[in-house]
Structures are given as structure tokens and as C-alpha cells.
C-alpha positions as CSV (number, residue, x, y, z in Angstrom):
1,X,-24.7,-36.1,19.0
2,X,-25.0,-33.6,21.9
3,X,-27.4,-30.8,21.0
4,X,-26.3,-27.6,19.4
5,X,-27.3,-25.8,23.3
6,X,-25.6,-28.6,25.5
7,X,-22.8,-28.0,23.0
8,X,-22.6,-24.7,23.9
9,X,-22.5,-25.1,27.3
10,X,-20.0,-27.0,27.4
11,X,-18.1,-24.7,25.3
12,X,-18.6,-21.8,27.9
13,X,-18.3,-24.1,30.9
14,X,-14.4,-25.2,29.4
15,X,-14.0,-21.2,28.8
16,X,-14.7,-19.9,32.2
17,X,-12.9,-23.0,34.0
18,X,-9.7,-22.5,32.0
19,X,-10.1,-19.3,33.1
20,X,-9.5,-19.8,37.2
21,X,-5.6,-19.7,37.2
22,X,-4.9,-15.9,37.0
23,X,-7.0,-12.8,37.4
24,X,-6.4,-9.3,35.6
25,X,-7.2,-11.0,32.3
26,X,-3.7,-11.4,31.1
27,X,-1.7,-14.5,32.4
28,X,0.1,-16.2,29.8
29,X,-1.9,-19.6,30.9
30,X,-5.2,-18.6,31.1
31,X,-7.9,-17.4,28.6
32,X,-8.9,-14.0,30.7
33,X,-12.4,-15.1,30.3
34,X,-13.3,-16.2,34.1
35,X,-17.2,-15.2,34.4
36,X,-17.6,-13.4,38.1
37,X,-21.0,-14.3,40.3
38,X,-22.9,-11.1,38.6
39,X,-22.0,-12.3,35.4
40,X,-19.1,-9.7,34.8
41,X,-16.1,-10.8,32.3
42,X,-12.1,-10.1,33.6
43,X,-10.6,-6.3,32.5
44,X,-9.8,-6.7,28.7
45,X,-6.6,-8.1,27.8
46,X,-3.8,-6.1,27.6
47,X,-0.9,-7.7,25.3
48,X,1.2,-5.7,23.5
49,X,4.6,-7.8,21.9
50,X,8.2,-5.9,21.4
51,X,8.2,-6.8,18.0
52,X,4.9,-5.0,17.2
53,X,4.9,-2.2,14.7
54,X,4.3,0.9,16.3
55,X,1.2,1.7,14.4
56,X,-0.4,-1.7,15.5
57,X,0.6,-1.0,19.1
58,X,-1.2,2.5,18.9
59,X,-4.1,1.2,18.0
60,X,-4.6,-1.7,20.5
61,X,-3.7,0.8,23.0
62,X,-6.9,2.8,22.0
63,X,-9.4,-0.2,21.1
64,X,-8.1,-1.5,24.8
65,X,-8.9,1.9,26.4
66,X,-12.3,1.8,24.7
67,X,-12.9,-1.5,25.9
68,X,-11.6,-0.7,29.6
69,X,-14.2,2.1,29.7
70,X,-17.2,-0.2,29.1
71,X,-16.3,-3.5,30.3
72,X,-20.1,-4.7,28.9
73,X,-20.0,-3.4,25.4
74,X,-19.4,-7.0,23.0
75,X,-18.7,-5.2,20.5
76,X,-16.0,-2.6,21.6
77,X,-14.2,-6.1,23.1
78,X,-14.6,-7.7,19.9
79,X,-12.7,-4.5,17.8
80,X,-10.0,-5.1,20.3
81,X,-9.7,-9.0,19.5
82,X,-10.0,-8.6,15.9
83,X,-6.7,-5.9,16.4
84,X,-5.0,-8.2,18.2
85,X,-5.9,-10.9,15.6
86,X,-5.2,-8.5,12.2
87,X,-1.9,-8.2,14.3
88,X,-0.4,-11.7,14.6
89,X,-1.3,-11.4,19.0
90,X,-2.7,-15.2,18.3
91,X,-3.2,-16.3,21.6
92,X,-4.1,-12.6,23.1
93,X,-6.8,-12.4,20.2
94,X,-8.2,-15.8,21.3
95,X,-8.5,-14.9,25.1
96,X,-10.3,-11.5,24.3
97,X,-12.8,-13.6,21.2
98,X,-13.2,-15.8,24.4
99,X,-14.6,-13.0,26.7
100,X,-16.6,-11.7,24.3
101,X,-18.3,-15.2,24.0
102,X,-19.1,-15.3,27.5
103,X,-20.3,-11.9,27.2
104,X,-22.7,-12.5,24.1
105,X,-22.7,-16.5,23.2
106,X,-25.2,-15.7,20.3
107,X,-22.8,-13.9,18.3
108,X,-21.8,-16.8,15.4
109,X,-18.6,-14.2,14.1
110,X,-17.3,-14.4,17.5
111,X,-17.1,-18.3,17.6
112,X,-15.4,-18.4,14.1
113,X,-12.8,-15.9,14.5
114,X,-12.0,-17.8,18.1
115,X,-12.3,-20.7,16.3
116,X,-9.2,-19.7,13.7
117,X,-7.5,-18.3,16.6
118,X,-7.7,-21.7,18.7
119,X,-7.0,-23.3,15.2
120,X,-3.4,-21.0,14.9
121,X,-2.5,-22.3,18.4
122,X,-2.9,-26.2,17.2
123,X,-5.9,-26.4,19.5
124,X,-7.9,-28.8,16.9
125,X,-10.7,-30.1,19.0
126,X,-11.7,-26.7,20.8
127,X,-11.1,-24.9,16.8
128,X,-13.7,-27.8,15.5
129,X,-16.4,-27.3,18.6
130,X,-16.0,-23.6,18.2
131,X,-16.6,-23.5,14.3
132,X,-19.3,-26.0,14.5
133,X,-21.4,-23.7,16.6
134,X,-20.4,-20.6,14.6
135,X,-22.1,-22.7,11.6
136,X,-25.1,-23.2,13.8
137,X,-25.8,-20.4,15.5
138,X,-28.7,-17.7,13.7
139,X,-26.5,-15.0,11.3
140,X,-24.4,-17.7,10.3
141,X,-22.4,-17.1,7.3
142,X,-21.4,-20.1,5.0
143,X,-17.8,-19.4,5.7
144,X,-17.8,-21.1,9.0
145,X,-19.8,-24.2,8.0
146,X,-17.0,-24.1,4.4
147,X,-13.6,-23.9,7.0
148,X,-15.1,-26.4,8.9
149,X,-15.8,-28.5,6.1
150,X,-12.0,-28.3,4.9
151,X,-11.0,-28.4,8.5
152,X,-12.3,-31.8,8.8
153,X,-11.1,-33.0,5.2
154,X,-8.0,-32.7,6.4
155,X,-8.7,-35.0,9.0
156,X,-10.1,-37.6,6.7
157,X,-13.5,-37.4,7.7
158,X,-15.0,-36.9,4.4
159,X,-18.4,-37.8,5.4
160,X,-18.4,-35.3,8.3
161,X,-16.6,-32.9,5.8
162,X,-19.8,-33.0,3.2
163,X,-22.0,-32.0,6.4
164,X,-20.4,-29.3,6.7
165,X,-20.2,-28.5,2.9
166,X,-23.9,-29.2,2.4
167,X,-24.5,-26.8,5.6
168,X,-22.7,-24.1,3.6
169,X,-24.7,-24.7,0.4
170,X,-27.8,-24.5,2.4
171,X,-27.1,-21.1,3.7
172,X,-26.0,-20.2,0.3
173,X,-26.7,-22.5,-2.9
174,X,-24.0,-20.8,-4.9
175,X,-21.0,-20.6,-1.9
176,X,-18.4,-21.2,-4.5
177,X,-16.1,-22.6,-1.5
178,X,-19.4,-24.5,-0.6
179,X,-19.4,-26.1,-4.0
180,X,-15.2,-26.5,-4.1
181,X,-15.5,-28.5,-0.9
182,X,-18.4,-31.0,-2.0
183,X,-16.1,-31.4,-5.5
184,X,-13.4,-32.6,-3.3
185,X,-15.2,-34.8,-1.5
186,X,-16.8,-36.7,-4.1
187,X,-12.8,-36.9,-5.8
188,X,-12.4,-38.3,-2.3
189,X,-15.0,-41.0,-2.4
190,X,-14.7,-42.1,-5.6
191,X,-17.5,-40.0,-7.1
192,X,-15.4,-38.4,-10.2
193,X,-18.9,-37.7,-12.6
194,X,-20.0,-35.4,-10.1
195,X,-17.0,-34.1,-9.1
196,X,-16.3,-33.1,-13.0
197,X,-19.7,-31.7,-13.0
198,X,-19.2,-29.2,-10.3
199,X,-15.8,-28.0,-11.4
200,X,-16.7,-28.0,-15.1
201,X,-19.6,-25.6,-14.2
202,X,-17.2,-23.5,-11.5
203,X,-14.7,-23.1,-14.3
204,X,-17.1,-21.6,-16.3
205,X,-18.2,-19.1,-14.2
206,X,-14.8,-18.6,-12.9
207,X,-12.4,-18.8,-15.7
208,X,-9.2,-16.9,-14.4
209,X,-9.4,-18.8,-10.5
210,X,-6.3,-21.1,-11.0
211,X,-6.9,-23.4,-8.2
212,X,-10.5,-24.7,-9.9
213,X,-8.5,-25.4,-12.7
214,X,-6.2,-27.1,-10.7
215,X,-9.3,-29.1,-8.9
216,X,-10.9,-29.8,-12.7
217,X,-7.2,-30.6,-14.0
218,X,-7.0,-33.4,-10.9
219,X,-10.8,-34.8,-11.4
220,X,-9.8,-35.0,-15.4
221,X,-6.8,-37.0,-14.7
222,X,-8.6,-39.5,-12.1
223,X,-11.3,-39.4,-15.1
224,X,-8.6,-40.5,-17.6
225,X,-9.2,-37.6,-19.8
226,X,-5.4,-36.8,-19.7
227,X,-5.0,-34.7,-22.5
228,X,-7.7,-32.1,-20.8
229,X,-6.1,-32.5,-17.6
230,X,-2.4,-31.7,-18.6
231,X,-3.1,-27.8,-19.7
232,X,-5.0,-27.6,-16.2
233,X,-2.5,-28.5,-13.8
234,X,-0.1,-26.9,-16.0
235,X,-1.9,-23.8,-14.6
236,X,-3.1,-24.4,-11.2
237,X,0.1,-25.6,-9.7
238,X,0.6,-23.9,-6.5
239,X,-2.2,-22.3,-6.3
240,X,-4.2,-22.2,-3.2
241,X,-7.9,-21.7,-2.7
242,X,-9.3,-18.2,-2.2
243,X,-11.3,-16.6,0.3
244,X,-11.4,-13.0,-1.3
245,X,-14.5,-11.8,-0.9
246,X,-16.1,-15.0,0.4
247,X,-15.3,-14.5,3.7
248,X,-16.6,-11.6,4.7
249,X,-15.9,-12.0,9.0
250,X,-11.7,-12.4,8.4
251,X,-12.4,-9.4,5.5
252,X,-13.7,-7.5,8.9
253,X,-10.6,-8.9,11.1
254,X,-8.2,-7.5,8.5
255,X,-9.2,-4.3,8.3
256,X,-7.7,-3.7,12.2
257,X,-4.1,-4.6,10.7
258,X,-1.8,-2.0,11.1
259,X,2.4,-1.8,9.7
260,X,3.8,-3.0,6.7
261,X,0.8,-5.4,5.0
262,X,-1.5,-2.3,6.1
263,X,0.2,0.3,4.6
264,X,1.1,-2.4,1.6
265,X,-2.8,-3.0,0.9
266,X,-3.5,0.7,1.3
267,X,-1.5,1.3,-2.0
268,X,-3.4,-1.4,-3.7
269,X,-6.2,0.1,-2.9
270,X,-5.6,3.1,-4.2
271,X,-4.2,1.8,-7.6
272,X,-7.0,-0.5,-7.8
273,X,-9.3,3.0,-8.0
274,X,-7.1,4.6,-10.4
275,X,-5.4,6.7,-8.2
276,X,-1.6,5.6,-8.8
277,X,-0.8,9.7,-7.5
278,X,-1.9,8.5,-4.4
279,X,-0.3,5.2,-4.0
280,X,3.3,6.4,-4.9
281,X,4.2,8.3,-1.8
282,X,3.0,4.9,0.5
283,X,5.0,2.8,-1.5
284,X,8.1,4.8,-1.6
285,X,8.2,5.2,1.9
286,X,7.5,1.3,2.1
287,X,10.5,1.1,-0.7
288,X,12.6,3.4,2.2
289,X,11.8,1.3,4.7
290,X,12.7,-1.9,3.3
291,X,14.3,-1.5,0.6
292,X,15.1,-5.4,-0.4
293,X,11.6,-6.3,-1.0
294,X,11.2,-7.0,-4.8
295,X,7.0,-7.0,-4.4
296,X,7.3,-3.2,-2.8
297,X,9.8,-2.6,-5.8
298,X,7.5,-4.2,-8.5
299,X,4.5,-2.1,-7.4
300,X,6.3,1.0,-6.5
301,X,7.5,0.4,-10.1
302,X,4.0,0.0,-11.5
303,X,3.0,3.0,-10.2
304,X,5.6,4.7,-11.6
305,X,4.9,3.3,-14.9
306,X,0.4,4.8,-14.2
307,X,2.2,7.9,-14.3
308,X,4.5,7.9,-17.1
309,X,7.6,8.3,-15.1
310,X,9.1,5.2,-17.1
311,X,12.5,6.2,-16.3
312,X,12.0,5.9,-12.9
313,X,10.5,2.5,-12.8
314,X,12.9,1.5,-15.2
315,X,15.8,1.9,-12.4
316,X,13.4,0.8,-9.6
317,X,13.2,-2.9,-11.6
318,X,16.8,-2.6,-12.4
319,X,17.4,-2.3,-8.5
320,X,14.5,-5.4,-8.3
321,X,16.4,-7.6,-10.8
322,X,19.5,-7.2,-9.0
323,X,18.0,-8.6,-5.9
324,X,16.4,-11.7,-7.5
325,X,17.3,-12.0,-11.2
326,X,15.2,-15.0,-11.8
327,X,11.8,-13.4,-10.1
328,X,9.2,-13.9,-12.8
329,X,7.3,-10.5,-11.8
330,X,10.3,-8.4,-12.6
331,X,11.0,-10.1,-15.6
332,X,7.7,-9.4,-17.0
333,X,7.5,-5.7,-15.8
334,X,10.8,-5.1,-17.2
335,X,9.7,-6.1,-20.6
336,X,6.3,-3.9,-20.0
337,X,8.6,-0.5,-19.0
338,X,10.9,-1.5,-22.0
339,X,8.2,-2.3,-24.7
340,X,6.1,1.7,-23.4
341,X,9.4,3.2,-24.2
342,X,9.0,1.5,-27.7
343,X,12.7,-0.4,-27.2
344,X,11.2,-3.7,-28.3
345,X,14.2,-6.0,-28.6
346,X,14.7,-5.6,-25.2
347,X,11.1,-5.8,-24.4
348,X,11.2,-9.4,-25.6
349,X,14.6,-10.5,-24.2
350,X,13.0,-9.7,-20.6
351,X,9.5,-11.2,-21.6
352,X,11.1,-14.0,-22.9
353,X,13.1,-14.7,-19.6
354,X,10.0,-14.0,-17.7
355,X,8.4,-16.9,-20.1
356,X,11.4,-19.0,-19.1
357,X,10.8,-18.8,-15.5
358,X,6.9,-19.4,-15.8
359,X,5.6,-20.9,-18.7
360,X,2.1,-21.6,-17.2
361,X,1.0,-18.2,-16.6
362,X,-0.6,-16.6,-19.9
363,X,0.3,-13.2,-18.9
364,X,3.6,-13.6,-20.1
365,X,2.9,-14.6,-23.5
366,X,-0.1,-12.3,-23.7
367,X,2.4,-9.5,-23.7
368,X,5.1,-11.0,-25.9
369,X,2.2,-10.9,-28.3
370,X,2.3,-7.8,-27.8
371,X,5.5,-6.4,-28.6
372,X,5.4,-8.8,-31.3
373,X,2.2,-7.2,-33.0
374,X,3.8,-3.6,-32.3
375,X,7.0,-5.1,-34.5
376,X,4.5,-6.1,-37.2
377,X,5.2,-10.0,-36.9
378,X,1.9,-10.8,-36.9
379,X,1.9,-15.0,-37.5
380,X,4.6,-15.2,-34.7
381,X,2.0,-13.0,-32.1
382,X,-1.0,-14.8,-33.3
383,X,0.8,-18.0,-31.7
384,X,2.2,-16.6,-28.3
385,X,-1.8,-15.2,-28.1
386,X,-2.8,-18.8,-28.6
387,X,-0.7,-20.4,-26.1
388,X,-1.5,-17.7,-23.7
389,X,-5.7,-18.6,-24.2
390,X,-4.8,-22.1,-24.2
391,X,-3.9,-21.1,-20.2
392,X,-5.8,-18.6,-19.5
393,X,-9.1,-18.6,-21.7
394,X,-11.2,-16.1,-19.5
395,X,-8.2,-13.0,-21.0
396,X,-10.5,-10.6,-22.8
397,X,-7.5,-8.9,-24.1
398,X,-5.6,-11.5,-25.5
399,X,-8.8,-13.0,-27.4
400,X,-9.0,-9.1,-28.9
401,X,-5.7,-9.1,-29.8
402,X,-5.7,-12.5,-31.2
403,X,-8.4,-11.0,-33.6
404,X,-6.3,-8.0,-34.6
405,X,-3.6,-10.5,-35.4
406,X,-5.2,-12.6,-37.8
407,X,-6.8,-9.5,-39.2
408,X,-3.7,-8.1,-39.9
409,X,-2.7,-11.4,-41.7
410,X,-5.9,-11.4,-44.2
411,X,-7.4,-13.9,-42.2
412,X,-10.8,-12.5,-42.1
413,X,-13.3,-15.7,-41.3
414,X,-10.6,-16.5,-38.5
415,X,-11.4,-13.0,-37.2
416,X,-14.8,-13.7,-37.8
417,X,-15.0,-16.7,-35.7
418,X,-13.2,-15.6,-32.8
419,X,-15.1,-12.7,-32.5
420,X,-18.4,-14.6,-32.2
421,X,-17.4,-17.3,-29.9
422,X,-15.8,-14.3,-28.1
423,X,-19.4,-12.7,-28.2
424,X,-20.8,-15.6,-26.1
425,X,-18.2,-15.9,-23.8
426,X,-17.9,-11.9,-22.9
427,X,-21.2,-10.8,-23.5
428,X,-20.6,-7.8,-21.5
429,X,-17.3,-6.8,-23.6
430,X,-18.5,-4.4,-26.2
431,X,-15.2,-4.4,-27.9
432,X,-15.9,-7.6,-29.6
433,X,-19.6,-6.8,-30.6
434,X,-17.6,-3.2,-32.7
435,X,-14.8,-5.5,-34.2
436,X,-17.2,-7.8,-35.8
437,X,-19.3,-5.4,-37.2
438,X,-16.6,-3.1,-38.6
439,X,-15.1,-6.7,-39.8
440,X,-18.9,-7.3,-41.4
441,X,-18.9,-3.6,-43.3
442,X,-15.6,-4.6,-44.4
443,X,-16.8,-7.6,-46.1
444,X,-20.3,-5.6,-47.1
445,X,-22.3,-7.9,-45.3
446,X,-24.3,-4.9,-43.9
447,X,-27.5,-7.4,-42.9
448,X,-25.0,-9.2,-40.6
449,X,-23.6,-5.5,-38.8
450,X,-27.2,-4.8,-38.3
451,X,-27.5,-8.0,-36.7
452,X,-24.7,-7.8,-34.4
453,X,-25.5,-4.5,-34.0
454,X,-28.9,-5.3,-32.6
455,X,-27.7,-8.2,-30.6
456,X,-25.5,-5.5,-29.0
457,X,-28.3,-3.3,-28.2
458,X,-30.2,-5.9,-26.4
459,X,-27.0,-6.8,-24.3
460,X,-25.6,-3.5,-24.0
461,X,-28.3,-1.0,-23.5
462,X,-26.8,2.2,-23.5
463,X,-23.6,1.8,-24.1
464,X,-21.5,4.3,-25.6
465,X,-19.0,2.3,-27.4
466,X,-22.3,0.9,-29.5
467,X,-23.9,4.2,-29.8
468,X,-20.7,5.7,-31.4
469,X,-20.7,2.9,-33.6
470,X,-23.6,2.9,-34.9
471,X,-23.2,6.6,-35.5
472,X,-20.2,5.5,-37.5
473,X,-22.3,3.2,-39.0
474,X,-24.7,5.5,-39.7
475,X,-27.6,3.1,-38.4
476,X,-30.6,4.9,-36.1
């Protein structure tokens, strides 16, 4: 195997003489990367599609014009590759990641981002080279060594694939793609025990990531424990792995998007920090400006919903449903608007369709529990809450509700027994910590609510759900 330097080398050397047939940086056959005698790079690449939204093109025409005025500066180049990139320019993205190489071959974020560029085009063998030395290079982040990893199992070349994996673990121990990867390599070779072992302890960790359960569901089944398996695929079909978070170079790349995803994950943002005021105006105009996209509509409706303008979001879904009747999302939201106006029979017709479209997501019967607790049938929610932890154990909520349930039915030690296995699987949730002791007083088992009590003091420090209820309580 060539050394990591030779391999770079030769990396360069294929840039710059791909390069020779065009000058100005910008003919459609070339890569605009040509290196001059002094060293110098061709003019940034200038690419700017029809088709582009307006905002996108603004803003290439700016990080260009930066670039263009200091035709040295890496890192202005790379802003302009990442825009182009964020944008859908593929191939103009992977010329300008290609310059910046020449101009700073040290830089492992370049060499990844070209390599998912060259990987978009179909160019396998240069993606593979490229990725490999953005896993080698000093700065790497696991990332590189994890895409690499997958890269290649698709390849079938599982024992270059665990390289890679084990190169990502040793930059990170806990690089949860790291860890998927290695999983399916050992279901791969044969090696279920370990395979089971990894996943078991990932699903643990990572209770609501569908597409571990999916990976555990599948290493259960090749392990013959069928009846675990079943509830796992059940929930993990057709879902794909996630790089949210764990990949922070493309997180970078995607910040340059500009247009209708841009504006899109603006208003997430903005919801996600509690600020639905903010995210209505984006997603109206978004609603304006195409206004037959149900996932605009269901969020625009959501917002709508933050601010109590229920009517509103009522006619938003209505206009939804009438563009896709059997959308699961608008099912389930139209039971959600429905049941906050307190008109629960039609709460539950929509929640129940929703149900009928998607029976393996456990948000759907978390919230028929719901309206079904609000109409006082308290056996009938206590089993949609069931079904809906059988999918989805890590939902706080539904556990919670689960134990009002049975409360509300006498069942007292069920209550109890939730709430402590609940105890060790949220220890952080200080909901379940005042439940059992008000569930304890209620029983006058006072030594056990100064127990829990305690226990929720050493967990919970300071935490002002435990120091009103202790007040309650009475206790110092």
C-alpha cells in the first residue's frame, strides 16, 4: 500500500493534469485546478445555473467576488465551494474543493467535502482516494474515516470497511456511526454476538434512533430471537442512518444553502427555540410560494397551533388533507388541532386514520391515549400507551401518562412500578421522581417519599420541581 504522502501526490498530480484542457477556471471538462509555475491556482470558478434560486445566486456572486480579490486565501475559496455545494453546483463545487487542495493539501475538510462531491458525480475511485486521505491527514474528524467505511461496505469489502470503522473509533471511541459501521460488519461476517452486543448497548443510549433499532431488529432475527426482532423492524423500516450532529464538516457545508430548504430550516430553527412568532411569517411566505407542499402546510400549521390560532391551522390541514388525504403527518395533526379545541370524537377519527396509515410509529397512539384519558376511558388509554412504549420505549411522556392512567383506574402498585423502572431509565426526568412520592404520601408510606425524595436530590440538585415538592411535602 502506497504511503499516505505518495498517495497524496498522486492525488494532486491527477488534479492539476486534469486540469490542462481549459484556462479561466471554468470549462465544463476540466477541474479549474491547473497549478501555474509560481505555484498560483486558475481565477475561482464562476458557475452560476438558470435554475438557481435567486438568493443562492446572490450569494455565490459575493463569496466569488471575495475569492477573486485574494486568489491565495484557502479559506475564502473554500466558502465559495461549500456555496456551490450547499447549492446543488456538484461538479462546480468539486472543481473549486479541488483548487483549494492544491492551494492547502493539509486541510483533511477539504479532501472530504471533494470527496462527496466526486462521490455525487459517480467518480468512486477518485471519492475513495480523496476520503481516505481526509481520514489520514492531522485534524481529521471521524466522519471521513465512518463515510469511507460505509462507502466501501457497499462495495463489499468488509474487511477494508472495518479499517475504516476502527480508524473512526480510534479518533473517537464513542463515534456512534463508528460503532454502527463495525455492527454491520460483524452481521456481515458472520459475527452476530458482537454485532448484538454493540447495537444492544447503542439502543440503550439511543432509544428514539429508529434505524438502530432497525440494525438490532436485523442482528435479532439472524440471531433467531424472532419474537425481539419483530417489534424492531416493525419500527425501523425505512429509516436511514443519521448524520445530525455527527458530521460536523457537511453541518458547515449546509449552512451556505440558500432558497427554499434555507428558508425551510430557518423556521425550524426558530420553533425549535420557542419562538413560533418568529417562524410564522417564513413559513407563510414559504406556504405562498408553494402552496402544494403538505410539510410547509403541516409546520406552518404547527405554528399556528404554538400560538393558539387553532382556527387557522385547522383550515391550513384542511387545505393539507385535501392535497394528500392519506399523509400520516396531517392525520395526526388534525387530531392534535381537534382534540386542543376539546372536540374529541373527531380528535380520534383523525388519530385513528393517522394510526391506520402508520401503525409503527408510537406517536400516533401516544396521542390517542391522550384524547382517550381527556374522555375519562382510562383502561382503553392505558393500552394505546402500551402499544405506543412497546415502539417507542425512550417517550418520557407516554410512560407519565401511562402512570396517570392506571392511577386513575386504582391501580396503585402498577403506578408504582412504572414510576421506578421509569426512575432508572429517565434519571434526569423529575416528573417521575414527584409522581411516586405524591403516590407514596398517598399510600402513607412517608419513609419511602423521603427516600425518593433524597434519591432525587442526589440526581437533581437544585431542581425546582423537587424543591416545590418537598415544600409541599413539608420536608427541609
Amino acid at each position: 500500500m502506497p504511503s499516505r504522502r505518495r498517495r497524496h501526490i498522486v492525488i494532486l498530480a491527477s488534479i492539476a493534469s486534469l486540469a490542462g484542457c481549459g484556462g479561466g477556471g471554468a470549462p465544463s471538462g476540466g477541474t479549474g485546478a491547473k497549478a501555474s509555475a509560481t505555484g498560483e491556482v486558475d481565477a475561482p470558478v464562476l458557475a452560476i445555473a438558470e435554475q438557481l434560486d435567486p438568493a443562492a445566486a446572490e450569494l455565490i456572486r459575493q463569496l466569488h467576488g471575495a475569492a477573486t480579490a485574494a486568489p491565495e486565501n484557502v479559506e475564502a475559496r473554500l466558502e465559495l465551494a461549500m456555496a456551490y455545494h450547499a447549492n446543488a453546483q456538484i461538479d462546480a463545487a468539486r472543481r473549486t474543493y479541488e483548487q483549494c487542495a492544491v492551494l492547502d493539501p493539509q486541510q483533511a475538510k477539504t479532501w472530504y467535502l471533494l470527496a462527496r462531491t466526486q462521490k455525487d458525480l459517480a467518480r468512486d475511485e477518485e471519492a475513495l482516494a480523496s476520503i481516505e486521505l481526509a481520514g489520514d491527514l492531522p485534524g481529521s474528524h471521524p466522519a471521513a474515516a465512518a463515510r469511507r467505511g460505509f462507502w466501501l461496505l457497499e462495495r463489499g469489502q468488509f474487511a477494508d470497511a472495518r479499517l475504516a470503522f476502527d480508524r473512526a473509533l480510534t479518533l473517537d471511541a464513542q463515534y456512534v456511526n463508528g460503532r454502527i459501521g463495525r455492527a454491520r460488519v460483524d452481521l456481515q461476517e458472520g459475527r452476530i454476538d458482537d454485532a448484538v452486543g454493540t447495537l444492544e448497548s447503542l439502543r440503550a443510549a439511543h432509544p428514539e434512533d429508529r434505524h438502530i433499532a432497525y440494525l438490532l431488529g436485523t442482528a435479532y432475527r439472524q440471531a433467531r430471537r424472532l419474537d425481539e426482532a419483530r417489534p424492531l423492524l416493525e419500527l425501523g423500516t425505512g429509516s436511514n442512518l443519521s448524520w445530525g450532529g455527527l458530521d460536523p464538516w457537511t453541518t458547515e457545508m449546509e449552512a451556505f444553502e440558500r432558497g427554499y430548504k434555507w428558508e425551510y430550516q430557518r423556521a425550524q430553527d426558530y420553533i425549535n427555540a420557542q419562538r413560533p412568532d418568529l417562524a410564522l411569517p417564513i413559513l407563510q411566505k414559504l406556504s405562498d410560494d408553494h402552496p402544494d407542499d403538505v410539510v410547509v402546510l403541516i409546520a406552518l400549521s404547527g405554528v399556528q397551533s404554538a400560538l393558539r390560532q387553532f382556527d387557522a391551522a385547522l383550515a391550513i390541514l384542511k387545505r393539507a388533507e385535501s392535497i394528500d388525504p392519506k399523509h400520516f403527518a396531517v392525520q395526526l395533526n388534525l387530531g392534535l388541532v381537534y382534540q386542543r379545541l376539546n372536540q374529541l370524537d373527531l380528535a380520534l377519527q383523525h388519530t385513528d386514520e393517522a394510526i391506520r396509515l402508520n401503525a409503527s410509529l408510537g406517536r400516533g397512539h401516544v396521542q390517542r391515549g391522550q384524547i382517550l384519558f381527556m374522555g375519562r376511558q382510562f383502561a382503553e388509554a392505558e393500552a394505546s400507551l402500551r402499544r405506543s412504549i412497546e415502539l417507542d420505549p425512550g417517550n418520557a411522556q407516554a410512560h407519565l401518562l401511562l402512570v396517570l392512567a392506571l392511577d386513575r383506574q386504582g391501580k396503585s402498585q402498577d403506578s408504582v412500578d412504572e414510576l421506578r423502572g421509569m426512575i432508572e431509565r429517565f434519571p434526569s426526568q423529575p416528573d417521575a421522581y414527584v409522581l411516586l412520592a405524591k403516590i407514596y404520601r398517598g399510600m402513607n408510606r412517608m419513609e419511602l417519599v423521603q427516600d425518593i425524595v433524597r434519591l432525587a436530590d442526589q440526581r437533581l440538585p437544585g431542581n425546582e420541581q423537587i424543591r416545590q415538592l418537598k415544600q409541599e411535602l413539608g420536608l427541609p
